[in-house]
Biopython code that builds the backbone (N, CA, C, O; Angstrom):
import numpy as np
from Bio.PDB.StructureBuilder import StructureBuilder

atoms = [
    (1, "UNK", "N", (0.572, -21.234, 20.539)),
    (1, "UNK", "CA", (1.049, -20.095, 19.814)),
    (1, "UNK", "C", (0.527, -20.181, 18.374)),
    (1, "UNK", "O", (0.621, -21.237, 17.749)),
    (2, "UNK", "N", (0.076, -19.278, 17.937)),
    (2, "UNK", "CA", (-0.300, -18.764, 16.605)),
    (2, "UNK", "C", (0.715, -17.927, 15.675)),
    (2, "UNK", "O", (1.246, -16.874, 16.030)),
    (3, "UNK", "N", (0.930, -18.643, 14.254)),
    (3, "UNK", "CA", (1.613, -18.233, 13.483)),
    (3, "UNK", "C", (0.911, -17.568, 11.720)),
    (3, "UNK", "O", (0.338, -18.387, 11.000)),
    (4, "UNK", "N", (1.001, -16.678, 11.432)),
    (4, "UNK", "CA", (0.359, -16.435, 9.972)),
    (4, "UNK", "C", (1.221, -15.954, 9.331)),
    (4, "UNK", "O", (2.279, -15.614, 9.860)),
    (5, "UNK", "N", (1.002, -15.820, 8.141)),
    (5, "UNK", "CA", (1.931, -15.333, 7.278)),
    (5, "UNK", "C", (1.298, -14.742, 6.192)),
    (5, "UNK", "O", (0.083, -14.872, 6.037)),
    (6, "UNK", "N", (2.004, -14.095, 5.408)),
    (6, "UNK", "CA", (1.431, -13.259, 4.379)),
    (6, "UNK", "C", (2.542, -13.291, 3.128)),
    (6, "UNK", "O", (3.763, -13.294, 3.288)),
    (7, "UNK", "N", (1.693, -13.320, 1.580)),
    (7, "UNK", "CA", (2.694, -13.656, 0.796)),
    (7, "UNK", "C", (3.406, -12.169, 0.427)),
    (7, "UNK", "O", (2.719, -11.170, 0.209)),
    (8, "UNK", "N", (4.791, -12.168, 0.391)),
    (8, "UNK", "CA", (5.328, -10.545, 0.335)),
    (8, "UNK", "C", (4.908, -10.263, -1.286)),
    (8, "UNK", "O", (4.173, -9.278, -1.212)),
    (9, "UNK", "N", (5.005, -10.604, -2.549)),
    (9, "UNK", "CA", (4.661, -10.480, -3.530)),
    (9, "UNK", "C", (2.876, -9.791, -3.202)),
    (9, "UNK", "O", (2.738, -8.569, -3.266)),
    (10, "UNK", "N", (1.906, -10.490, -2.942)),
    (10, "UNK", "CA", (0.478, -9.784, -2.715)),
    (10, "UNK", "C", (0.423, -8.546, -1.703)),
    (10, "UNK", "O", (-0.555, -7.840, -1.457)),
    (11, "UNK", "N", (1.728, -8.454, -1.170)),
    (11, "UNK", "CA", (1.539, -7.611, -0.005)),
    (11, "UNK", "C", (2.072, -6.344, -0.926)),
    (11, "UNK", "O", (1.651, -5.190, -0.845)),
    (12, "UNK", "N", (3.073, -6.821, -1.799)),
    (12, "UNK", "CA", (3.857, -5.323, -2.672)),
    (12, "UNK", "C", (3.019, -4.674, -3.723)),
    (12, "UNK", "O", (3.219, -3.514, -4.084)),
    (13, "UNK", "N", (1.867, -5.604, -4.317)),
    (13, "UNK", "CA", (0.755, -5.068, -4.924)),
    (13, "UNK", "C", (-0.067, -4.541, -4.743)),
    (13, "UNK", "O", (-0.688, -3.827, -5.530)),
    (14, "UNK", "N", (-0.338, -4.825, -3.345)),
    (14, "UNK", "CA", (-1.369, -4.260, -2.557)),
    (14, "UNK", "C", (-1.228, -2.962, -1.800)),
    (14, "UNK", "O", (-2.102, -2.225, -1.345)),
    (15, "UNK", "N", (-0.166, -2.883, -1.780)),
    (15, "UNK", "CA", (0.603, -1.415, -1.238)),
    (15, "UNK", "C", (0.991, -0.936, -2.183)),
    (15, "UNK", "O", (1.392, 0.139, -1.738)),
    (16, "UNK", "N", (1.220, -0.921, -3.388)),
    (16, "UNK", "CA", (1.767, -0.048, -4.581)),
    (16, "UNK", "C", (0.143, -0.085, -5.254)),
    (16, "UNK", "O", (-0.011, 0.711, -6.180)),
    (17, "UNK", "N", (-0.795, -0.733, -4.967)),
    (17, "UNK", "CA", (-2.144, -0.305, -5.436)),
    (17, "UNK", "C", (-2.780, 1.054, -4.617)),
    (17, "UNK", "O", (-3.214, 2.142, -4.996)),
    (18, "UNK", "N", (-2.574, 0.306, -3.106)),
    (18, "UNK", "CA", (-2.788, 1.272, -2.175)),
    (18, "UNK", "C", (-2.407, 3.004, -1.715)),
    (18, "UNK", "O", (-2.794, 3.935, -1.007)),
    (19, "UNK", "N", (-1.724, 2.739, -2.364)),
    (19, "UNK", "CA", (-0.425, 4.215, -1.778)),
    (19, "UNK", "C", (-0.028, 5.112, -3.440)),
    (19, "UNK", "O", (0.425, 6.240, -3.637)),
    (20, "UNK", "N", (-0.434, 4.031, -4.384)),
    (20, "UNK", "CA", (0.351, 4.964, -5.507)),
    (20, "UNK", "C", (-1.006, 6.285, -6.365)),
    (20, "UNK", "O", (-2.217, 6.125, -6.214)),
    (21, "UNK", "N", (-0.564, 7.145, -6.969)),
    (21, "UNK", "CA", (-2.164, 7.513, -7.547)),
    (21, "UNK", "C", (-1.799, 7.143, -9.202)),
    (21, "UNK", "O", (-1.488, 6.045, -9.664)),
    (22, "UNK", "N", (-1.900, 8.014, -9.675)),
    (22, "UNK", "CA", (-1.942, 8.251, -11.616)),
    (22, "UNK", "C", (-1.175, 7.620, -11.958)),
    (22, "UNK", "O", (-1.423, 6.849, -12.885)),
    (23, "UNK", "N", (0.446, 7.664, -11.216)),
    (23, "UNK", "CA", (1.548, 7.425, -11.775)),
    (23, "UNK", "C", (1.297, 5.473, -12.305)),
    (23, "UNK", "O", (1.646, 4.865, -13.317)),
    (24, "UNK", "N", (0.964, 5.277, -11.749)),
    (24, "UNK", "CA", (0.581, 3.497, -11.363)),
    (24, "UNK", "C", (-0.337, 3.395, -12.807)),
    (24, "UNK", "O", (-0.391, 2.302, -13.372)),
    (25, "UNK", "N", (-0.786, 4.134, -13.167)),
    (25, "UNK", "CA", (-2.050, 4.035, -14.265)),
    (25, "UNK", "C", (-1.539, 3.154, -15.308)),
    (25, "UNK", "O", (-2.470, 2.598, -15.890)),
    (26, "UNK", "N", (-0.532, 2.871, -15.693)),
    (26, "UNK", "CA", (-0.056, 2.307, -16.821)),
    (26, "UNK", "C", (0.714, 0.843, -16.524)),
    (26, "UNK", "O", (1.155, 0.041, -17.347)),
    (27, "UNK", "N", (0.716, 0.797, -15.465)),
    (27, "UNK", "CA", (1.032, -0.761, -14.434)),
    (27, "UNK", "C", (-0.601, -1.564, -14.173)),
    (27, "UNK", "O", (-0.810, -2.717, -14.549)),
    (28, "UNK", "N", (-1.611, -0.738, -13.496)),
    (28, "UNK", "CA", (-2.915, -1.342, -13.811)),
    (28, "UNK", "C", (-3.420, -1.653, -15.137)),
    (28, "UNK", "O", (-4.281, -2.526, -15.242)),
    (29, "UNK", "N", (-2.752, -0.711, -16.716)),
    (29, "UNK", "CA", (-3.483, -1.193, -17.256)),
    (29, "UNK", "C", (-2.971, -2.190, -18.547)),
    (29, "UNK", "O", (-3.498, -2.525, -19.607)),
    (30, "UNK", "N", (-1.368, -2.549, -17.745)),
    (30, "UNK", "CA", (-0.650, -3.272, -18.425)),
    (30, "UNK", "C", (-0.845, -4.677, -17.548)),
    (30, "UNK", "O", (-0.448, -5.740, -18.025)),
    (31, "UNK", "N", (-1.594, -4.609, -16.001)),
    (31, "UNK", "CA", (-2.120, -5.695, -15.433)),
    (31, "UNK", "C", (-3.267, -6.307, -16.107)),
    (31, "UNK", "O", (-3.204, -7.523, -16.285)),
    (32, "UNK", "N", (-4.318, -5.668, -16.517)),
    (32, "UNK", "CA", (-5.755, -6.359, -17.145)),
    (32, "UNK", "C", (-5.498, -7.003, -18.046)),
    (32, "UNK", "O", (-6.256, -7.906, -18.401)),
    (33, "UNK", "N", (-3.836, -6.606, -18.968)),
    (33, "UNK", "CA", (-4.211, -7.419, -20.425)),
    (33, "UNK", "C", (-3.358, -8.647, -19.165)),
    (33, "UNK", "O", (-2.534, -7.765, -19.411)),
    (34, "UNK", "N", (-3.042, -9.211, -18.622)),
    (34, "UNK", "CA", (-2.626, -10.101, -18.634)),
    (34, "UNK", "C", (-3.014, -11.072, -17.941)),
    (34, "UNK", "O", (-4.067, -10.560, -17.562)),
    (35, "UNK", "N", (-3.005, -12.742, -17.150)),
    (35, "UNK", "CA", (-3.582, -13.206, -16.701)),
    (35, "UNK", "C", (-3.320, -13.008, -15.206)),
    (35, "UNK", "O", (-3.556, -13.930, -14.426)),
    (36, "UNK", "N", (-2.902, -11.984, -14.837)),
    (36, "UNK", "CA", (-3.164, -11.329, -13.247)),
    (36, "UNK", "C", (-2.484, -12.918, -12.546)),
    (36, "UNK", "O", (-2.943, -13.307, -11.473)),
    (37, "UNK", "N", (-1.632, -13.553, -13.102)),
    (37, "UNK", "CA", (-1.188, -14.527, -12.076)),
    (37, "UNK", "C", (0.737, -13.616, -11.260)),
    (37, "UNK", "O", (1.606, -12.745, -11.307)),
    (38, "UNK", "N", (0.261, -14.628, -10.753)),
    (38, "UNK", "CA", (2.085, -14.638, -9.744)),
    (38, "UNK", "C", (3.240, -13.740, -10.578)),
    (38, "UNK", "O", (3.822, -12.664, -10.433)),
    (39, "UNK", "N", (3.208, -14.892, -11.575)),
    (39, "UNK", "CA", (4.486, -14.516, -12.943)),
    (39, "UNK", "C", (4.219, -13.099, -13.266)),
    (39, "UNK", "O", (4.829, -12.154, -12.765)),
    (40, "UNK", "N", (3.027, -12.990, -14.356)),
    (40, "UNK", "CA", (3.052, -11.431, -14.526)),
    (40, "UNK", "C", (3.352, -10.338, -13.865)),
    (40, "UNK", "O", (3.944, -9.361, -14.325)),
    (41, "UNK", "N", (2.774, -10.544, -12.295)),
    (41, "UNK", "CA", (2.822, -9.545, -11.353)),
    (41, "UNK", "C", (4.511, -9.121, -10.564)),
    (41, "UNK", "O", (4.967, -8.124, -10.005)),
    (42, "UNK", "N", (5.030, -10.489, -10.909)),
    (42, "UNK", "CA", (6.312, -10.518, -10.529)),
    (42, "UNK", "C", (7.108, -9.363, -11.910)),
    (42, "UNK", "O", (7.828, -8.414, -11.601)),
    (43, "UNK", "N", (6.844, -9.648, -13.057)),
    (43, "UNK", "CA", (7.296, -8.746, -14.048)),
    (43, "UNK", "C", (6.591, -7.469, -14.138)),
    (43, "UNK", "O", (6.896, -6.660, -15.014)),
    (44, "UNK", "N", (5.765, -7.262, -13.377)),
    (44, "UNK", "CA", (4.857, -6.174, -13.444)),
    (44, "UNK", "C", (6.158, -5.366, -12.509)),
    (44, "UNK", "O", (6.776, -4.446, -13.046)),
    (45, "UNK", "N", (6.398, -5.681, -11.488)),
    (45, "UNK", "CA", (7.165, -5.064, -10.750)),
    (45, "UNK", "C", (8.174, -5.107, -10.664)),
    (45, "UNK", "O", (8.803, -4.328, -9.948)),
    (46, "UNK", "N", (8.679, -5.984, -11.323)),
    (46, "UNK", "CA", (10.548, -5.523, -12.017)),
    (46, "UNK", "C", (10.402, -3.868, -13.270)),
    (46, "UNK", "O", (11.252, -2.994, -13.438)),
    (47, "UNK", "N", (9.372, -3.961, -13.751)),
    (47, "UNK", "CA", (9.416, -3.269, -14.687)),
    (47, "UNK", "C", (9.146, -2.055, -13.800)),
    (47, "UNK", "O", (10.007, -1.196, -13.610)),
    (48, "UNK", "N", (8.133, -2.018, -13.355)),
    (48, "UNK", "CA", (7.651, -0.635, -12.156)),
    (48, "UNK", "C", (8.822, -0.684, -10.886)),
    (48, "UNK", "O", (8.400, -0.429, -9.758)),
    (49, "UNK", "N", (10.192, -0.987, -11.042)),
    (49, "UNK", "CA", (10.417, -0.896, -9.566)),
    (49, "UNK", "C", (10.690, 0.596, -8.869)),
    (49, "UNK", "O", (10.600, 0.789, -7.657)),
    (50, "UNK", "N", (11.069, 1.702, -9.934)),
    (50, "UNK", "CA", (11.049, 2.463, -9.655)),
    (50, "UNK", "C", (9.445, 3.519, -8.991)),
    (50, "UNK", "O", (9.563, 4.630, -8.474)),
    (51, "UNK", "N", (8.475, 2.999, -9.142)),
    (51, "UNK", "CA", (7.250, 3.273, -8.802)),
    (51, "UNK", "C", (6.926, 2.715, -7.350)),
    (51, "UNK", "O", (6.368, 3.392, -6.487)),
    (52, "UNK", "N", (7.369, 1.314, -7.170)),
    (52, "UNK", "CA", (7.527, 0.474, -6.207)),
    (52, "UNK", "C", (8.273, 1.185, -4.699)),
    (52, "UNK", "O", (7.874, 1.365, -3.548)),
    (53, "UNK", "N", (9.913, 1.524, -5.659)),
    (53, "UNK", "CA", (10.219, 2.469, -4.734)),
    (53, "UNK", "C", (9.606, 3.393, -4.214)),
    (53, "UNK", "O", (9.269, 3.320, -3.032)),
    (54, "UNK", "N", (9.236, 4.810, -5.229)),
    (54, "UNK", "CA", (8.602, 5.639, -4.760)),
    (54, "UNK", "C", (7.444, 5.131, -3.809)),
    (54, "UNK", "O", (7.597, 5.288, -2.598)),
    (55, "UNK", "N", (6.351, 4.563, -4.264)),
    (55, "UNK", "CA", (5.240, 4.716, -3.088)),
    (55, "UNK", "C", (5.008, 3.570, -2.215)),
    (55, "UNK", "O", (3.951, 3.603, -1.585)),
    (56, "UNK", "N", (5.767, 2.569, -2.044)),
    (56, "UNK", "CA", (5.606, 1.814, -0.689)),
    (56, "UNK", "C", (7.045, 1.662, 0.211)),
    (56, "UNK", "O", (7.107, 1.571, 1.437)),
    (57, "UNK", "N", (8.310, 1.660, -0.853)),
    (57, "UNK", "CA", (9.767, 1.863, -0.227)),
    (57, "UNK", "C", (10.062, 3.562, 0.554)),
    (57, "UNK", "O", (11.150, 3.654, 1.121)),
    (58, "UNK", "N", (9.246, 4.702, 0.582)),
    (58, "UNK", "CA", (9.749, 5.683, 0.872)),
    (58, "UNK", "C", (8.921, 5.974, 2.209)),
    (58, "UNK", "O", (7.986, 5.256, 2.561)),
    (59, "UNK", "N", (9.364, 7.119, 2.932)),
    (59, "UNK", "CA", (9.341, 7.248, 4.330)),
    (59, "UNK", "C", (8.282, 7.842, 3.868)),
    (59, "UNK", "O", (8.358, 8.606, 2.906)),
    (60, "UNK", "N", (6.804, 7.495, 4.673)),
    (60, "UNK", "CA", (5.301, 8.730, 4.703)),
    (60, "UNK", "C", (5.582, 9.298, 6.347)),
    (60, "UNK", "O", (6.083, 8.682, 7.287)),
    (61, "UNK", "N", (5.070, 10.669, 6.291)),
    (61, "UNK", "CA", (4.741, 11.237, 7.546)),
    (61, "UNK", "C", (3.207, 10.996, 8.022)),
    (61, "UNK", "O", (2.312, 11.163, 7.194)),
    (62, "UNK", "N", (2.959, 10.682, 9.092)),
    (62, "UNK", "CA", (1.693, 9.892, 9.755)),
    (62, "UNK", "C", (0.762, 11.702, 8.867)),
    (62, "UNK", "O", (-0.400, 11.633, 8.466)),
    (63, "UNK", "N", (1.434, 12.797, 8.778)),
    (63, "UNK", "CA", (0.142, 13.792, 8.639)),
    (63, "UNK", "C", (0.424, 14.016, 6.927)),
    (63, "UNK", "O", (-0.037, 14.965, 6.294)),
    (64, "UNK", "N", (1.093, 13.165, 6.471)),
    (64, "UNK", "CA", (0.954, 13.511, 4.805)),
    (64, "UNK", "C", (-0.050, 13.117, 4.157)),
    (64, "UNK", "O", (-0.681, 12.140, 4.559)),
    (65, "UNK", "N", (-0.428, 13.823, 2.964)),
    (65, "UNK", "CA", (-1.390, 13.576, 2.279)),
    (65, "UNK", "C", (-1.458, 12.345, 1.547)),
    (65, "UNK", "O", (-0.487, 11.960, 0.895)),
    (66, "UNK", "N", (-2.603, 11.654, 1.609)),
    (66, "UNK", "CA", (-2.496, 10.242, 0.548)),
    (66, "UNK", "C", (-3.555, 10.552, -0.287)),
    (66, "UNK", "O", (-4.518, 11.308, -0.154)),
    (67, "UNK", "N", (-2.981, 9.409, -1.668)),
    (67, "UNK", "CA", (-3.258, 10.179, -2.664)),
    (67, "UNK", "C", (-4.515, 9.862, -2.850)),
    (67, "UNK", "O", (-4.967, 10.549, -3.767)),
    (68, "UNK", "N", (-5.590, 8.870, -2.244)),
    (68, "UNK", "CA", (-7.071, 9.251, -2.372)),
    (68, "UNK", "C", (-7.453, 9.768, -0.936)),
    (68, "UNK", "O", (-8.132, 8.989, -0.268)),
    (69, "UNK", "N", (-7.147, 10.851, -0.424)),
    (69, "UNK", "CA", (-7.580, 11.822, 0.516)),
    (69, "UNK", "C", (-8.821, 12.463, 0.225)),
    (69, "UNK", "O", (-9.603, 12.844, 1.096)),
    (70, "UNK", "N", (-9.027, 12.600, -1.216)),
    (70, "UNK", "CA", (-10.088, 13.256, -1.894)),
    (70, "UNK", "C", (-11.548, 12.307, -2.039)),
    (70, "UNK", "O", (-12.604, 12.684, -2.548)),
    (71, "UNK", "N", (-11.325, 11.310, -1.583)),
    (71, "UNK", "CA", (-12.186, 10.209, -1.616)),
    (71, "UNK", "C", (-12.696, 10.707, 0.081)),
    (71, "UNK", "O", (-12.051, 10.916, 1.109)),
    (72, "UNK", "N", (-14.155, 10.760, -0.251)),
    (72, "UNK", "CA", (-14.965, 10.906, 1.421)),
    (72, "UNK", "C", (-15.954, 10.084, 1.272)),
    (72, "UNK", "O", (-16.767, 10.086, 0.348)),
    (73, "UNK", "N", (-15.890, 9.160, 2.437)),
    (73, "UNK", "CA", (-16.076, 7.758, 2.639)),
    (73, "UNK", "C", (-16.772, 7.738, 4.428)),
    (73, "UNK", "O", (-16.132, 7.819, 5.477)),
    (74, "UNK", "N", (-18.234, 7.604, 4.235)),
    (74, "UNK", "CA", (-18.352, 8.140, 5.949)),
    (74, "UNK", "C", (-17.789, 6.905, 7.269)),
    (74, "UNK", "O", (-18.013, 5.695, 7.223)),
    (75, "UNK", "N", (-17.101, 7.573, 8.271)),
    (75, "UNK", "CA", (-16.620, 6.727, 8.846)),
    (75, "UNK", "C", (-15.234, 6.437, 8.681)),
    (75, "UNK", "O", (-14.545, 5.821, 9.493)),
    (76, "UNK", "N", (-14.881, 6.880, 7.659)),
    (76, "UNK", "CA", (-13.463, 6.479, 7.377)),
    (76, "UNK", "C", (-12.382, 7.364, 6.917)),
    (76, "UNK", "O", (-11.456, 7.155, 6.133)),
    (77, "UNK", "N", (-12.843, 8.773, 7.835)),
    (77, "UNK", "CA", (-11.990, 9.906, 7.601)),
    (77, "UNK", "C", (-10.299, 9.632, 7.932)),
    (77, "UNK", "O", (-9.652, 8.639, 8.266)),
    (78, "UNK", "N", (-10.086, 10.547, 7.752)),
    (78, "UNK", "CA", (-8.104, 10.149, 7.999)),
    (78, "UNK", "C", (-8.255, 10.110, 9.481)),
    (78, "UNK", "O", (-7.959, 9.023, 9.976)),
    (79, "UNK", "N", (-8.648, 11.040, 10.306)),
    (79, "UNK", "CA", (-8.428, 11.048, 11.753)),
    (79, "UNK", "C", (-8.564, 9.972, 12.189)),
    (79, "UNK", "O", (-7.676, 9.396, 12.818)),
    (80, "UNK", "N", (-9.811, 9.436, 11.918)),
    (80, "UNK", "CA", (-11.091, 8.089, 12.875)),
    (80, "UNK", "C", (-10.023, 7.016, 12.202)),
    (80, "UNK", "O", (-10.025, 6.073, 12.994)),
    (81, "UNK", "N", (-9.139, 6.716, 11.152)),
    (81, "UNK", "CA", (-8.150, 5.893, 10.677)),
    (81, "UNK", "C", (-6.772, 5.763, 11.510)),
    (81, "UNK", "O", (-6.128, 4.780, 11.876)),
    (82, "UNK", "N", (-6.553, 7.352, 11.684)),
    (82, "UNK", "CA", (-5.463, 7.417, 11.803)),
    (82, "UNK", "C", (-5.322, 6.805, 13.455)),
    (82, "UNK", "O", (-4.335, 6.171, 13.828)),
    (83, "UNK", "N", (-6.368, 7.091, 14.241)),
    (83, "UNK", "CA", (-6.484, 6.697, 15.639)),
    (83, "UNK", "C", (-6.542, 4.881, 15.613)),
    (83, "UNK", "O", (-6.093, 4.116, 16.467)),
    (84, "UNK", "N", (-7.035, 4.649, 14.724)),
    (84, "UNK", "CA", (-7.646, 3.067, 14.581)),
    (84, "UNK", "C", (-6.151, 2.778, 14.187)),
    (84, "UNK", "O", (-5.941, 1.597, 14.466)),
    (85, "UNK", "N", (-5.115, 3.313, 13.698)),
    (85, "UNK", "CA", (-3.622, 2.585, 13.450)),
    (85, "UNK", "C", (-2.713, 2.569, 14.599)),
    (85, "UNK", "O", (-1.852, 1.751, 14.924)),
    (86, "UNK", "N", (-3.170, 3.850, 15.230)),
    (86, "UNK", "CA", (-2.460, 4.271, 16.721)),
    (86, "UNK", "C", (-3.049, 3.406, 17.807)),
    (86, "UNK", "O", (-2.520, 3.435, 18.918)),
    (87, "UNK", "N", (-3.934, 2.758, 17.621)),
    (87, "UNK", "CA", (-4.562, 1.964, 18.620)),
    (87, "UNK", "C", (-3.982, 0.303, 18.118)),
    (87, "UNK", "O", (-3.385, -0.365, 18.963)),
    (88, "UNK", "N", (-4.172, -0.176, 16.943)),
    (88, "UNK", "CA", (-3.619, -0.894, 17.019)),
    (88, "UNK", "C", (-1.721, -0.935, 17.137)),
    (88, "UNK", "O", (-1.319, -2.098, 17.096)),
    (89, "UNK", "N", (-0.421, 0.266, 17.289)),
    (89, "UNK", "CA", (0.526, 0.012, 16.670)),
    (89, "UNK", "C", (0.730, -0.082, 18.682)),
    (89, "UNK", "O", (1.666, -0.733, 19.144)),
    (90, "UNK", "N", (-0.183, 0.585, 19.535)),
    (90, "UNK", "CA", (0.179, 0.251, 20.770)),
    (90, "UNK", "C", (-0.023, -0.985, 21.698)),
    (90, "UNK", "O", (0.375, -1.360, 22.802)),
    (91, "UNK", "N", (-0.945, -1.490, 20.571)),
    (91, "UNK", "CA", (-2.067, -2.729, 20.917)),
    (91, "UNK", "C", (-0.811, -3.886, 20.798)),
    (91, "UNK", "O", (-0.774, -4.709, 21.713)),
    (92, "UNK", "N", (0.063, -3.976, 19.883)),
    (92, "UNK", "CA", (1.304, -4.948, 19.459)),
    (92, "UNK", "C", (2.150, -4.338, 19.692)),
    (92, "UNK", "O", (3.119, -5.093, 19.617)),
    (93, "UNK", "N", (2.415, -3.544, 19.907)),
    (93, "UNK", "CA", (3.974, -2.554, 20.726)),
    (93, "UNK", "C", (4.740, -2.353, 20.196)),
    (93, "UNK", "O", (5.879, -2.371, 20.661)),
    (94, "UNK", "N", (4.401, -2.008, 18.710)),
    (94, "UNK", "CA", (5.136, -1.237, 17.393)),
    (94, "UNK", "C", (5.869, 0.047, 17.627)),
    (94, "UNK", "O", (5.188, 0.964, 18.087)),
    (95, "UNK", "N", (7.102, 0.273, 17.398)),
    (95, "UNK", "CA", (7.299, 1.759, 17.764)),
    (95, "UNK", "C", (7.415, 2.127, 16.599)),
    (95, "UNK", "O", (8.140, 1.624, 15.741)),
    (96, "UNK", "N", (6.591, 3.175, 16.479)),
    (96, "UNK", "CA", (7.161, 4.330, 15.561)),
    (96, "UNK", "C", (8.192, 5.100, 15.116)),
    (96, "UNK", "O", (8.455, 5.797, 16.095)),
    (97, "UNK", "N", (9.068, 5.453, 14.082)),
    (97, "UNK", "CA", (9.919, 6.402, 14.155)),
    (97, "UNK", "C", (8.545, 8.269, 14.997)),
    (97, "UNK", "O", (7.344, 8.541, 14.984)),
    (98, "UNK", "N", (10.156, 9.094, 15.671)),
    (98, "UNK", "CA", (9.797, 10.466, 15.517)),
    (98, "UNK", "C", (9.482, 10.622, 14.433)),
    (98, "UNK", "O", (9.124, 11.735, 14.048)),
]
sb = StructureBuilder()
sb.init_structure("model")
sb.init_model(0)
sb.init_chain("A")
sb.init_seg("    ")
for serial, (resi, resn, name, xyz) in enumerate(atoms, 1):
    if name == "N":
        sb.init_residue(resn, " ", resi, " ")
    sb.init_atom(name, np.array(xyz, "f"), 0.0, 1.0, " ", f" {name:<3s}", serial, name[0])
structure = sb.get_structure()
């Protein structure tokens, strides 16, 4: 049996990088002045938790807009994505909410 893990701190940055747009602008650029370690990032997101909330704590609908939608990237349209998530969430036997 195989076990991995993932650190939840890199995972909450990475999804509040991922998912947030403009609003985040002042969390990235209160990240550069600093030394981008553990600590900061941990205060990065006490301070942003309300941002935190909004874009990785709140419910998305599989057909809502994300906020670099406007980004066209060949190969990596929302559909050809969205199938590649549906393939894997049946692949591990994830259920979805309706």
């Amino acid at each position: 049996m195989e076990f991995s893990t993932y650190n939840i701190l890199d995972a909450k940055v990475q999804a509040l990088l991922s998912l947030g747009d403009r609003d985040i602008g002042n969390l990235i650029f209160e990240a550069s002045l600093t030394g981008l370690d553990r600590g900061s990032w941990r205060r990065l997101l006490r301070k942003y938790e309300d941002l935190l909330n909004k874009y990785v704590y709140s419910w998305k609908s599989l057909n809502g807009e994300l906020p670099w939608s406007h980004i066209r990237i060949p190969g990596a349209d929302e559909e050809n994505l969205k199938s590649l998530m549906l393939k894997y969430v049946n692949e591990v036997n994830i259920s979805l909410p309706a």
